[in-house]
C-alpha positions in Angstrom: -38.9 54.2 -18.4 -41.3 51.8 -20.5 -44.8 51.2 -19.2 -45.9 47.8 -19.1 -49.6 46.5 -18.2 -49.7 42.6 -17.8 -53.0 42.6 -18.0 -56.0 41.7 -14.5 -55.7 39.7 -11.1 -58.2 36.9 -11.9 -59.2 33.8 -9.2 -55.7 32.1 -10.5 -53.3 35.1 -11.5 -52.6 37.2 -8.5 -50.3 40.3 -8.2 -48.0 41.5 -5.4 -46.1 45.0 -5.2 -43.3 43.8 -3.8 -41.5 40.6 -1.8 -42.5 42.9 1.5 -46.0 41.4 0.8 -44.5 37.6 0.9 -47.0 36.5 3.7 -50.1 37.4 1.9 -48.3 36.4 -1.5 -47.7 32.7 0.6 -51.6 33.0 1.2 -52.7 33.5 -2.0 -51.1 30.9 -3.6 -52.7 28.2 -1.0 -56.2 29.8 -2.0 -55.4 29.5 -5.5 -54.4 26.2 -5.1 -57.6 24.9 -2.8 -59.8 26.6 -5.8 -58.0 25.6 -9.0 -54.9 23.4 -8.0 -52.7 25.8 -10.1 -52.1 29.5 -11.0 -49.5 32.4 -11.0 -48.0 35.0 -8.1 -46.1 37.9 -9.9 -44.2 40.1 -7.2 -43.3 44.1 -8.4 -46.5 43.8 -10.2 -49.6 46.5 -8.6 -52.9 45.2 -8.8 -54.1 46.3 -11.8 -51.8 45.0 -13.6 -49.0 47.7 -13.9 -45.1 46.5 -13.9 -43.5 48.3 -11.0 -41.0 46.5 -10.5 -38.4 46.0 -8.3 -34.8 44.8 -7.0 -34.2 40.9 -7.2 -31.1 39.0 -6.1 -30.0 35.6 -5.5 -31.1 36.0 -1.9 -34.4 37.7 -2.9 -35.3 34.6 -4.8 -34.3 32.1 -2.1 -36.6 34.2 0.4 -39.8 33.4 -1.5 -38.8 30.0 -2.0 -38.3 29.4 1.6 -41.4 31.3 2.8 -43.4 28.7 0.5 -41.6 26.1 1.4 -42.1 26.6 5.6 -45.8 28.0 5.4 -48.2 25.6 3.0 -48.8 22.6 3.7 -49.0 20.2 2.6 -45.6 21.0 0.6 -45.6 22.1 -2.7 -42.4 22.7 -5.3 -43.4 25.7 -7.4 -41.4 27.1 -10.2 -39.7 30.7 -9.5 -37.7 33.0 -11.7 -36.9 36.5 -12.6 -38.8 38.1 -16.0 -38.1 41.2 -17.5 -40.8 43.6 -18.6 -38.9 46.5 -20.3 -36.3 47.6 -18.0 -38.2 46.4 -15.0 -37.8 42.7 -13.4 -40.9 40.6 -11.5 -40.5 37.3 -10.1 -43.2 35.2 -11.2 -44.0 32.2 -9.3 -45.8 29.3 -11.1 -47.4 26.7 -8.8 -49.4 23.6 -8.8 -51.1 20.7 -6.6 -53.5 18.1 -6.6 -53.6 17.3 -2.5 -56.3 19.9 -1.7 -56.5 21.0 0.8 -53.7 23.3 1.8 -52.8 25.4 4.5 -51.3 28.8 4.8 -49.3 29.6 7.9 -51.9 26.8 9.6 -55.5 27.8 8.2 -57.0 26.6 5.3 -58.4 29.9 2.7 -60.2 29.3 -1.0 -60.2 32.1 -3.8 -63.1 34.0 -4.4 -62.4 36.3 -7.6 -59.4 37.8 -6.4 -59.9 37.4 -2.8 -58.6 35.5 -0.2 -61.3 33.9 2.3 -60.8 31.3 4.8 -62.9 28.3 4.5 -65.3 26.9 6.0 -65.1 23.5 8.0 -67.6 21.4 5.9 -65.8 21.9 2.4 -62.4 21.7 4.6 -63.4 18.4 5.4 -64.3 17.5 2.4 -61.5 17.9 0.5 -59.6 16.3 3.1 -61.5 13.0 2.9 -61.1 12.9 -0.9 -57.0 13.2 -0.2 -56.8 10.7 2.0 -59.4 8.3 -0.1 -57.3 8.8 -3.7 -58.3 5.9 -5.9 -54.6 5.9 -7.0 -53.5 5.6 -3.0 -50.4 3.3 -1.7 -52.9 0.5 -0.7 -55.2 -0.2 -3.7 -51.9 -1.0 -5.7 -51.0 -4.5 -6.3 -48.2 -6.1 -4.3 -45.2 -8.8 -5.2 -47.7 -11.2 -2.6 -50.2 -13.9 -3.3 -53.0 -15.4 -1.5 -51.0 -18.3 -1.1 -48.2 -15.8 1.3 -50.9 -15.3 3.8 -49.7 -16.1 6.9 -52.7 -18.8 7.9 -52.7 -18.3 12.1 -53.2 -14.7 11.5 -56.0 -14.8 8.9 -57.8 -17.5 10.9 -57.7 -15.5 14.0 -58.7 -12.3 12.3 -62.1 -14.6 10.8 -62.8 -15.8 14.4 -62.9 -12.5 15.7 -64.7 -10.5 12.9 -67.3 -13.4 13.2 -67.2 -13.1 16.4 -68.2 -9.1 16.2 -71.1 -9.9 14.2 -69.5 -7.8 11.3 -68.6 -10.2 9.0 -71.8 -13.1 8.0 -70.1 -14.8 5.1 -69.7 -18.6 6.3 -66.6 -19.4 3.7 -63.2 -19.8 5.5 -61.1 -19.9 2.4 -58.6 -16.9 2.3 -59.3 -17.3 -1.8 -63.2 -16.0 -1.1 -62.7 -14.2 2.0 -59.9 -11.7 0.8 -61.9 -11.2 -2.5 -65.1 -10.2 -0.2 -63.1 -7.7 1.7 -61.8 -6.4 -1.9 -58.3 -6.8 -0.9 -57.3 -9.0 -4.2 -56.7 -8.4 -7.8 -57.2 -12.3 -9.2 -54.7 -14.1 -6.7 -52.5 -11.0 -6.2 -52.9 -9.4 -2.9 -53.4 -5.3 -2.6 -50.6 -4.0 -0.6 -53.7 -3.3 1.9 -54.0 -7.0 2.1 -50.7 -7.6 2.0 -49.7 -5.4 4.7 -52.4 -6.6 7.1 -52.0 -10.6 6.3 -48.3 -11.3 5.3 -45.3 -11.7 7.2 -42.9 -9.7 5.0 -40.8 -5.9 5.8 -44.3 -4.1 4.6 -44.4 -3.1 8.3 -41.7 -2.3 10.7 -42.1 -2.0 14.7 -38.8 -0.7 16.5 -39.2 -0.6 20.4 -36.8 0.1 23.2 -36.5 0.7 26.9 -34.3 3.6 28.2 -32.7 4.6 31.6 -34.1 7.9 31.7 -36.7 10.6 30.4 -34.1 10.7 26.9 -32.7 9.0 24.4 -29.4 8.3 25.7 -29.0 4.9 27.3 -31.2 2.1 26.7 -31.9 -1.2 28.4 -33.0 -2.9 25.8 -34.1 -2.3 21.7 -35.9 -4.9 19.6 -36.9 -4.5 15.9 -39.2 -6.5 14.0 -41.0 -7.1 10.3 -44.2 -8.7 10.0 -47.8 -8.0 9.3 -50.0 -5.4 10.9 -51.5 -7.8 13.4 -48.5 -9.8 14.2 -46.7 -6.4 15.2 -49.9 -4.9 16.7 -49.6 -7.8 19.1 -45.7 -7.7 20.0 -46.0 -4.1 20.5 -49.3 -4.5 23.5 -47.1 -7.3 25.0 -43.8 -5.4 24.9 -45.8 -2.3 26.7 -47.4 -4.5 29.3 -44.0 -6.7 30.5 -42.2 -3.2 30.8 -45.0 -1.1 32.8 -45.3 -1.8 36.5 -48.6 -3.9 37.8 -49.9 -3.7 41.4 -50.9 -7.2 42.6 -53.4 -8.2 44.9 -54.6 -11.0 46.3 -58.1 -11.7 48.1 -57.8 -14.8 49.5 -59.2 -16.9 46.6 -56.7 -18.8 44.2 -57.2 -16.2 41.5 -55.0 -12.6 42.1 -56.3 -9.2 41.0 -53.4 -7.0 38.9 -54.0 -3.6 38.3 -51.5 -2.0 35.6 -50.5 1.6 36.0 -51.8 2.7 32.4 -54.9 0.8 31.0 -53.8 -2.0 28.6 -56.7 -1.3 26.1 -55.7 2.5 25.8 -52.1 1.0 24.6 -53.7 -1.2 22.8 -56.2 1.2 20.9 -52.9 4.0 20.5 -50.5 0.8 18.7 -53.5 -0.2 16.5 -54.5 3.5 15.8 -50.2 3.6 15.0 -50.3 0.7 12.1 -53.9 1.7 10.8 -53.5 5.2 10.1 -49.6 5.9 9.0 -48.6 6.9 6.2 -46.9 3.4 5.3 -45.9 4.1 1.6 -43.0 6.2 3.5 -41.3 3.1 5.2 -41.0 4.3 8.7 -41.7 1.9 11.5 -44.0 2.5 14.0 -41.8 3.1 17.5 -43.1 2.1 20.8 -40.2 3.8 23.3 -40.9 3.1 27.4 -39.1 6.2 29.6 -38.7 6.0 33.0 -41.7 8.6 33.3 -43.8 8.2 30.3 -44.4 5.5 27.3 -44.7 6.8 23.6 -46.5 5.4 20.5 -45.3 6.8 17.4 -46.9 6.8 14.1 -45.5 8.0 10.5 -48.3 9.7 9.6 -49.4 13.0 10.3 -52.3 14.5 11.9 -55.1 16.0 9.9 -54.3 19.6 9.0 -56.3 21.9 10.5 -58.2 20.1 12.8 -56.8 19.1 16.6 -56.6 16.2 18.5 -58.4 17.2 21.3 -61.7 18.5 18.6 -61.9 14.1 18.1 -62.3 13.9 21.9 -64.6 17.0 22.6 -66.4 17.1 19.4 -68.6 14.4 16.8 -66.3 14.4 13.7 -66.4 12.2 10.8 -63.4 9.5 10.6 -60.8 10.6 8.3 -59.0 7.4 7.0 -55.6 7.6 5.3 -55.7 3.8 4.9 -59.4 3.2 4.1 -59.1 -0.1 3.3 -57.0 -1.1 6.1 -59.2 0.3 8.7 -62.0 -0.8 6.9 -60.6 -4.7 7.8 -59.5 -3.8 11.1 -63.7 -2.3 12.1 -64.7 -5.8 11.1 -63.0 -7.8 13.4 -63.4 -4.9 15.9 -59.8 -4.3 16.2 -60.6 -0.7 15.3 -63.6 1.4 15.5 -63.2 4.6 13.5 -59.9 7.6 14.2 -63.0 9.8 15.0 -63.8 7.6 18.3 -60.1 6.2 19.1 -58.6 8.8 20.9 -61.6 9.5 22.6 -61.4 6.1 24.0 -57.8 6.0 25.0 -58.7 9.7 27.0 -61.5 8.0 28.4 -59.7 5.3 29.9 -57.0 7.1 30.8 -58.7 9.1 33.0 -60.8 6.7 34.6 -57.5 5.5 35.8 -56.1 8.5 36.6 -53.3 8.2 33.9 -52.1 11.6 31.9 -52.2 11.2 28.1 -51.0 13.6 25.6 -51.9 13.5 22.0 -49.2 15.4 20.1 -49.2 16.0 16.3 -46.1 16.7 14.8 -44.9 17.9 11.7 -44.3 14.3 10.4 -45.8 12.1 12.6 -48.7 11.8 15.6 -47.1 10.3 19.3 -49.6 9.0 22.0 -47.8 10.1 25.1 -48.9 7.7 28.1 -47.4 9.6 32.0 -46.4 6.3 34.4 -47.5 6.3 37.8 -49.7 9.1 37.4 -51.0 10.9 40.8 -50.2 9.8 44.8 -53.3 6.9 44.7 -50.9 5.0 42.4 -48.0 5.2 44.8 -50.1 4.9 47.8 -51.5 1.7 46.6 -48.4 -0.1 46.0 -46.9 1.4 49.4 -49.7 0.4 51.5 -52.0 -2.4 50.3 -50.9 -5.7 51.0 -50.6 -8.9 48.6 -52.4 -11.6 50.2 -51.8 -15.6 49.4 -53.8 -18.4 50.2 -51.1 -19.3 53.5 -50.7 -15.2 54.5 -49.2 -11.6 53.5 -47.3 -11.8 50.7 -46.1 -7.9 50.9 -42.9 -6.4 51.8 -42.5 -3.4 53.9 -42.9 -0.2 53.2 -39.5 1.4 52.9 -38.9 -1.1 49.7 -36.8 -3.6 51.7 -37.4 -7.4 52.5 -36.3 -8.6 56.0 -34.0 -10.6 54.5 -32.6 -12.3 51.2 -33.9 -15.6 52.7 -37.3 -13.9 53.2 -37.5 -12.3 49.5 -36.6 -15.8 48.2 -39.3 -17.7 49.4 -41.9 -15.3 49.0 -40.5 -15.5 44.9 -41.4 -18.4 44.5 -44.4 -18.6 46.2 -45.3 -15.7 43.8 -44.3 -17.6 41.2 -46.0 -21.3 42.2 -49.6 -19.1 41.6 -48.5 -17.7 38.7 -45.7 -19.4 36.6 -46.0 -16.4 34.1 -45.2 -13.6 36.5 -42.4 -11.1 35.0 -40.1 -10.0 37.1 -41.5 -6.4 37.6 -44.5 -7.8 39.0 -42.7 -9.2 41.6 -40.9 -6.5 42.3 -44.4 -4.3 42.9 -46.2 -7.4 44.8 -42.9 -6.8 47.2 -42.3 -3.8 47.5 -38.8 -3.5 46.1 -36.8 -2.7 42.8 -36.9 -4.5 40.1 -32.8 -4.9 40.2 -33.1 -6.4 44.0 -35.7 -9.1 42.6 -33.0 -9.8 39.6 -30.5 -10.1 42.3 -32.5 -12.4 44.5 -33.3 -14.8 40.5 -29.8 -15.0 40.0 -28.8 -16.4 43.5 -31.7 -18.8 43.2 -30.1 -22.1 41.5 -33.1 -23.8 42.1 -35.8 -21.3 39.8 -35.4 -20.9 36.5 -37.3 -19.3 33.2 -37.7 -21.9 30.5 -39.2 -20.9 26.8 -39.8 -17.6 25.3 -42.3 -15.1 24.2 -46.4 -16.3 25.1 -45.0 -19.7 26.2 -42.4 -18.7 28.4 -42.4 -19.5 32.2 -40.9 -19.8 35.4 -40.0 -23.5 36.8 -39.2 -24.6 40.3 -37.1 -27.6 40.7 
């Protein structure tokens, strides 16, 4: 039997006894990678550089591939074959990355000579802020759109508001000037940035549906649109609030208080947080889906690795933007603040209203879970307090049933004669019934009917 010396472990060459040592094989590699962005992994191999060898099949080779595929993130494709050294095989793995950081098994570790050591959070970060702020990123590429394709309504409301906020002071209201200020043109080409937040075109997809139960199995109702970031941003708020349950009250003057059961600007903040910060070079749509118990917002893009949700609501962290120049446009017209303050601001309203949220980062996306009808004040309000109208008690009883169809019918319309934009499951919580008794009580009702659609829709009395 030959011997074979291959020569020292260095801070990028790294040597392994045997596949038996796969998981701290799996971790070196990451190290090597957060370090130098490249190097080698020789298993049957000691660490001085002495072939040992050892036995290599098909399935031996398909076992380190998988362990580095399953355990560093984010994914990398290394090259992996057998070598002979005498009459003794290695399996040499040659690796490399440029999207530092990467994790091992969930932690983040940087070579040190020929160590492994974990890092520590201040370089963690930032090497995560310079991967998400690549000067060759999805968004600083030019698009197939022109100045000219900006969608005019949109832009002008996004310059009211940013004005508005105090965060933009340039007087021009040309979209020519304006987008060049906010360095979202190349000459009269748009970014995709620009494009993405100013264009109607299938840059952005929203899908959203309404299902029977707590699963994906029947659903009311499923809409699917393309448009630009604030267009969708706004569909996606009103699709949320005409499918959650209000309480309604009146006080006696003409105007009526409603109370929703989860805060509007925590849906709001979660759908904006959705567009801003998703990973939108992938294609997936952001997916609003209302359950009968909770309401989920779904972005394509995944949470920072290595650092929790809940650490942006108990801690001061810097923002870490995967869209920079997109959020950068969205803080001046105060449509977002920063991802480091967002979720603290959804959890903050949330419980001032006594509403459950989970934040839950996934493998390929990040959901904001919103719990309906959280805790007995919700249900004791709508059970017990009473809608009052200008003439009287507008409320129905308490076991959920009008005194009769006559009854419910003229208390809908006089629900509807204060407000003409009243859905129908505001009714059904300023009475006290279902939603599919007040749809039953509409359809008998020749006399009131729903004319428009979308903001300009309403009901008419004849």
């Amino acid at each position: 039997m030959s011997y074979v010396n291959i020569g020292e472990e260095t801070e990028q060459i790294e040597f392994k006894k045997s596949t038996g040592e796969i998981k701290d094989g799996v971790i070196s590699i990451a190290s090597i990678l957060n370090k130098h962005e490249g190097g080698d992994l020789y298993f049957g191999v000691k660490n001085n550089g002495d072939v040992i060898g050892q036995e290599i099949s098909d399935s031996t080779m398909r076992d380190v591939s998988q362990a580095i595929r399953a355990n560093i993130k984010p994914p990398i494709y290394p090259v992996i074959e057998k070598q002979h050294y005498g009459d003794r095989d290695v399996i040499h793995v040659r690796f490399e990355g440029k999207h530092r950081p990467y994790l091992a098994y969930g932690i983040p570790r940087i070579r040190m000579a020929d160590e492994d050591t974990q890092m520590d959070q201040e370089l963690y970060r930032e090497m995560l802020n310079a991967r998400e702020n690549l000067t060759d990123s999805w968004e600083t590429k030019l698009s197939k759109y022109h100045i000219s394709d900006i969608d005019k309504e949109v832009f002008k409301s996004y310059l009211h508001r940013a004005k508005d906020a105090g965060r933009i002071s340039f007087k021009t209201k040309s979209p020519d000037e304006v987008m060049t200020k906010l360095e979202l043109t190349d000459g009269d080409v748009l970014l995709n940035a620009g494009a993405a937040l100013f264009v109607d075109s299938g840059m952005n997809e929203l899908q959203m549906a309404k299902f029977a139960s707590d699963e994906r199995l029947t659903f009311n109702d499923i809409k699917r649109y393309t448009g630009s970031i604030f267009d969708l941003s706004d569909r996606a708020v009103e699709y949320v609030a005409d499918a959650m349950d209000w309480r309604v009250e009146f006080d006696g003057s003409l105007e009526r208080k409603e109370y929703p059961e989860i805060p509007v600007d925590a849906i709001r903040e979660a759908v904006i947080n959705a567009f801003g910060h998703r990973i939108i070079e992938s294609m997936q749509a952001v997916e609003v889906a209302i359950y009968k118990s909770f309401i989920d917002i779904y972005s394509p893009g995944k949470f920072p690795d290595g650092i929790s949700p809940e650490q942006f609501i108990t801690q001061t962290l810097k923002p870490i933007r995967r869209n920079p120049l997109i959020t950068r446009t969205l803080y001046y017209s105060k449509d977002m603040e920063s991802f480091a303050t967002g979720l603290k601001r959804i959890h903050e309203a949330c419980s001032d209203a006594g509403v459950k949220v989970d934040f839950l980062a996934e493998d390929y996306g990040f959901t904001v879970r919103f719990y309906r009808h959280c805790g007995e004040k919700w249900r004791q309000d709508n059970a017990q307090k009473n809608v009052q109208g200008a003439n009287g008690t507008l409320a129905g009883t308490l076991n959920g049933s009008l005194e009769s169809d006559k009854d419910g019918k003229v208390k809908i319309k006089e629900l509807i004669s204060r407000n003409p934009k009243i859905t129908r499951e505001q009714m059904a919580g300023a009475l006290g019934v279902s939603l599919r008794s007040v749809q039953r009580l509409l359809n008998e009702m020749e006399d009131v009917y729903f004319t428009g659609g979308g903001r300009s829709g309403h009901w008419e009395i004849k």
